[in-house]
C-alpha positions in Angstrom: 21.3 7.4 8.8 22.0 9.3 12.0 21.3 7.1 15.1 19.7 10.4 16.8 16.7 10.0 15.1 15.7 6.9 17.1 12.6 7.7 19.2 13.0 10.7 18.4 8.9 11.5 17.6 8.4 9.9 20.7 10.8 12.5 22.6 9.2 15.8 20.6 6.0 14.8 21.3 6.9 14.4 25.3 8.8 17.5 24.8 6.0 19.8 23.3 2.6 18.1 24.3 2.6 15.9 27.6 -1.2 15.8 27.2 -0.6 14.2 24.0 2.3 11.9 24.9 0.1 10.5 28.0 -2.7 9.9 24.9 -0.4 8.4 22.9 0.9 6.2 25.8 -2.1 5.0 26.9 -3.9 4.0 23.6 -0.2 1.4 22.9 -1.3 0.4 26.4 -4.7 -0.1 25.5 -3.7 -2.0 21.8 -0.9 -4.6 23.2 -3.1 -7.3 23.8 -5.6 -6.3 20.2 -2.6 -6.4 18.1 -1.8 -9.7 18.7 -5.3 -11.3 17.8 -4.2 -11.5 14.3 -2.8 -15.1 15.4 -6.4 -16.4 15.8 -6.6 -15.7 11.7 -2.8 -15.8 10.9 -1.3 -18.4 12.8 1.5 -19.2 11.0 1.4 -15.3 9.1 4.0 -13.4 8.9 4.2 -10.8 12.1 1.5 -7.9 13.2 1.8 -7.6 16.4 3.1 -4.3 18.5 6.5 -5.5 17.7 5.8 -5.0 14.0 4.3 -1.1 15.1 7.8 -0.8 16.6 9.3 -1.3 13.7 7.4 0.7 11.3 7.8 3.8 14.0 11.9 3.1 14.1 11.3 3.5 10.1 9.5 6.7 10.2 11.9 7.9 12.9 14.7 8.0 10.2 12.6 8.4 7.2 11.4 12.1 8.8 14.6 12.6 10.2 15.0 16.5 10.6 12.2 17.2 8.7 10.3 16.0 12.6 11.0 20.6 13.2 8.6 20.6 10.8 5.6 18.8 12.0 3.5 19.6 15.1 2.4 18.2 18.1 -1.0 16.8 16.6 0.4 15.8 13.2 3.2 13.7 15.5 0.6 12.1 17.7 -1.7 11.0 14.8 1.3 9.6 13.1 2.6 7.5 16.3 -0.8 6.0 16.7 -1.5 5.1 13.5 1.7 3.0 13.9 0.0 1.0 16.2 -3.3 1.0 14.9 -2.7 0.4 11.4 -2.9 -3.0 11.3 -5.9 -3.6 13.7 -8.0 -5.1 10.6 -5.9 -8.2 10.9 -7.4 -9.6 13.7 -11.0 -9.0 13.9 -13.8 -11.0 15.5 -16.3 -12.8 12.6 -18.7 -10.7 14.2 -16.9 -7.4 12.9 -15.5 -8.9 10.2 -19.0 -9.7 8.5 -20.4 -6.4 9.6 -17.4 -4.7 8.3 -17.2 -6.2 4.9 -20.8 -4.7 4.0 -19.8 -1.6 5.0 -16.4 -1.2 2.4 -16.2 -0.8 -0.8 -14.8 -4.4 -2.3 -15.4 -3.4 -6.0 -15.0 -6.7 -8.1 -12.9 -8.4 -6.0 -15.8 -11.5 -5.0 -15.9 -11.8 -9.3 -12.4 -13.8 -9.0 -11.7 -14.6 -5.5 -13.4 -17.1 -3.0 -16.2 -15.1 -0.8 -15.3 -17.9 1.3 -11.6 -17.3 1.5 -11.7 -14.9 4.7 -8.2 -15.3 4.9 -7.3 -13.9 1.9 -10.3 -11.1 2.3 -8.5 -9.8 5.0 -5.1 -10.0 4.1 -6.1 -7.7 0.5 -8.9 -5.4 2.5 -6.8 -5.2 5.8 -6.2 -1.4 5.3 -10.0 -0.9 5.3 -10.8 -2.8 7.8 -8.4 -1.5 9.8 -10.1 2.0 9.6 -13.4 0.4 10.6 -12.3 -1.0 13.4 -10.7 2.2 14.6 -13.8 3.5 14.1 -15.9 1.4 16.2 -14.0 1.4 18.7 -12.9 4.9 19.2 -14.4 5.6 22.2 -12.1 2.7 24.3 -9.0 5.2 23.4 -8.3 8.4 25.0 -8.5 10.2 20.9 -8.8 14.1 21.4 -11.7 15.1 18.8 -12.7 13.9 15.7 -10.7 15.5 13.9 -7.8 13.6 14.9 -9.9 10.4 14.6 -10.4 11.3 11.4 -6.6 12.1 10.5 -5.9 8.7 12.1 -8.2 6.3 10.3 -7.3 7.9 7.0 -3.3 8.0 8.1 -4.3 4.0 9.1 -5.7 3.2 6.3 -3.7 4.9 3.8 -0.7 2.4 5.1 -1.4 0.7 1.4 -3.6 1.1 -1.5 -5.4 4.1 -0.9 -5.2 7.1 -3.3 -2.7 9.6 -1.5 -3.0 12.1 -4.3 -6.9 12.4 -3.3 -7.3 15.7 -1.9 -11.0 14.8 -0.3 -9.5 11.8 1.1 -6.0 12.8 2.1 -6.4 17.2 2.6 -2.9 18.8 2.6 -3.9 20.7 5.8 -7.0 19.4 7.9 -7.7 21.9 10.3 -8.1 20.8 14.4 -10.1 22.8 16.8 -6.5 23.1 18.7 -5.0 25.4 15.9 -3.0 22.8 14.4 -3.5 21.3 11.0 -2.4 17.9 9.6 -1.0 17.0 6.6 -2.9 13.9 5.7 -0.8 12.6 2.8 2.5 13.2 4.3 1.6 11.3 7.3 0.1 8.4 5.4 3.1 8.3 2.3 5.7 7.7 5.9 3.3 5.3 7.0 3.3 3.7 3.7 6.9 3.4 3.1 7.5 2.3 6.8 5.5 -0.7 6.3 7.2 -1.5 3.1 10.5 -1.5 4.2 10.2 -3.6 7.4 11.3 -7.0 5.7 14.3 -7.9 7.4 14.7 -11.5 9.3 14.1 -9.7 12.7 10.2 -9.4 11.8 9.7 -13.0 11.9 11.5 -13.6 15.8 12.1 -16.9 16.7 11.0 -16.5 19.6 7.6 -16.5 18.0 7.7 -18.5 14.9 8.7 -21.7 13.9 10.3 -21.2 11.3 9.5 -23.7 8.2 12.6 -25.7 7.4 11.6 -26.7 4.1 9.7 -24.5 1.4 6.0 -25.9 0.5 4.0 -23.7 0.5 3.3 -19.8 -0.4 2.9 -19.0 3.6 6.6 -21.0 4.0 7.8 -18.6 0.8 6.8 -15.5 3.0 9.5 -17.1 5.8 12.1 -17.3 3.4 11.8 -14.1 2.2 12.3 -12.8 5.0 14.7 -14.4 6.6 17.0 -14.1 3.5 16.9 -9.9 3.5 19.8 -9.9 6.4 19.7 -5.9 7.0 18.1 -2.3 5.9 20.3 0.5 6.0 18.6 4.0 5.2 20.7 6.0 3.7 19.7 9.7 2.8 19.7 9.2 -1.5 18.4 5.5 -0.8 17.0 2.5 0.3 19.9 -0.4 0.3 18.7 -4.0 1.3 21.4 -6.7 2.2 20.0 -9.7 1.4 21.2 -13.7 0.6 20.0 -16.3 -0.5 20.9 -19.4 -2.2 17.2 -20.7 -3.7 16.3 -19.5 -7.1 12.3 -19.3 -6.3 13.1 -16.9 -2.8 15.6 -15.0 -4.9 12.7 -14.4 -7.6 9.9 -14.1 -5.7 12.7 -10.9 -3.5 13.1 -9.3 -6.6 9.1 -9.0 -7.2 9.2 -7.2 -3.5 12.0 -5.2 -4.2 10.3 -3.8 -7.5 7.2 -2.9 -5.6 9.2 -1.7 -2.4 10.8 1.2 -5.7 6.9 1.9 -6.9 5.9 2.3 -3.0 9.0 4.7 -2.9 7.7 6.5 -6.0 4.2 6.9 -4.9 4.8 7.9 -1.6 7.8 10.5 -2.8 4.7 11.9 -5.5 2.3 12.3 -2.7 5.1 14.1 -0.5 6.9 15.9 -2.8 4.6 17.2 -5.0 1.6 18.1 -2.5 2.9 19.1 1.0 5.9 20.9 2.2 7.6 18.2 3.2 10.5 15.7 0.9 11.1 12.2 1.1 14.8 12.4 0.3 15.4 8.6 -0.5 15.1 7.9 -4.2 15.7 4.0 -4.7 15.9 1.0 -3.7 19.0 -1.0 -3.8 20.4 -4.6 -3.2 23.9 -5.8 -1.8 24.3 -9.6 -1.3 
């Protein structure tokens, strides 16, 4: 993938809207030191912290590629902050975590799974809470209208799970008071597939981690993982993932993520392609060891 497409939503949104770039710029301030509370709940997880939103917006940076003369200044600045806020929900207080939980919809889930487990209740409604934190706190970030809050919670949220195809939830063209519109599911499929993709070994730093040297549990599994996929190249067709490893349970338990990383690719190229104006060009996801 061409190497001018890094930063590149950054640049066109300094380039067309300085208002919104200083917005932008001041909410990542704002969010360094929220990002990394996930520790406090994930100590040993895998990471979420602003070095993680870096990498999802390098990913959307060559996912959009030239298709970025085709979105505006708004539909740029919801997407960038998204990046960052996406994965707020991992690192809530109890406080907001309790108050939050009422508040979203958790269908069966308490029928099979530990109400006590807040671990895992995070980790599967993360999306969701992530759009209620955004919400509470709104007002700390410097968020133009609520219009944009709204195409930012949704564009948060819709990160994994949600239904992209839902044309209440994700509109092809929510209007802004500033003439603009955004297109909700294009902005939340390349937020989607972003998030997949970033599994190389570079997520988990070492300068952050200790690594686990031997595999015992399913926290150690999500090391290995991830320090076996070596590289990501994004191709135009495709996804290819360079990846070794020489344990039979990492090498399974990659092909399982693989698979889903293709049905990510496929949902997020249905929302895209068949609803908005926009294409996701890459059609699969491939594997070189």
């Amino acid at each position: 993938m061409d190497s001018n497409y890094e930063f590149a939503l950054e640049k066109r949104l300094r380039e067309i809207s300085p208002d919104l770039h200083n917005r932008f710029t001041s909410t990542v301030f704002a969010l360094q030191f929220i990002l990394s509370n996930y520790k406090l709940i994930f100590p040993g997880y895998t990471d979420h912290s602003e070095l993680h939103s870096l990498h999802v917006i390098d990913f959307c940076n060559k996912i959009i590629g030239p298709q970025i003369e085709m979105m505006n200044a708004d539909e740029i600045y919801c997407l960038l902050v998204s990046c960052y806020f996406h994965d707020t929900g991992m690192g809530l207080t109890r406080k907001d975590y309790e108050a939050f939980l009422k508040e979203i919809d958790v269908g069966d889930y308490f029928e099979t799974h530990d109400r006590e487990d807040v671990q895992g209740v995070i980790r599967f409604f993360h999306n969701e809470f992530s759009g209620k934190f955004i919400e509470k706190y709104a007002d700390l970030f410097d968020i133009p209208s609520k219009d944009h809050l709204r195409a930012i919670i949704q564009t948060s949220r819709g990160h994994r799970k949600t239904d992209l195809m839902d044309e209440s939830q994700y509109p092809v063209e929510l209007q802004l008071k500033s003439g603009n519109t955004v297109c909700l599911p294009y902005l939340a499929a390349i937020i989607r597939l972003a998030d997949e993709i970033d599994i190389t070994a570079s997520r988990n730093s070492h300068v952050l981690f200790n690594v686990p040297q031997v595999l015992n549990t399913q926290q150690d599994m999500e090391f290995f993982k991830h320090e076996a996929v070596k590289d990501l190249i994004i191709e135009k067709d495709r996804f290819v993932i360079i990846y070794d490893t020489e344990d039979p349970r990492v090498d399974g338990q990659l092909k399982v993520l693989f698979a889903k990383m293709q049905k990510t690719l496929d949902d997020c190229r249905r929302a895209t392609n068949g609803r908005t104006k926009h294409t996701i060009t890459q059609k699969t996801v491939e594997t070189s060891r």
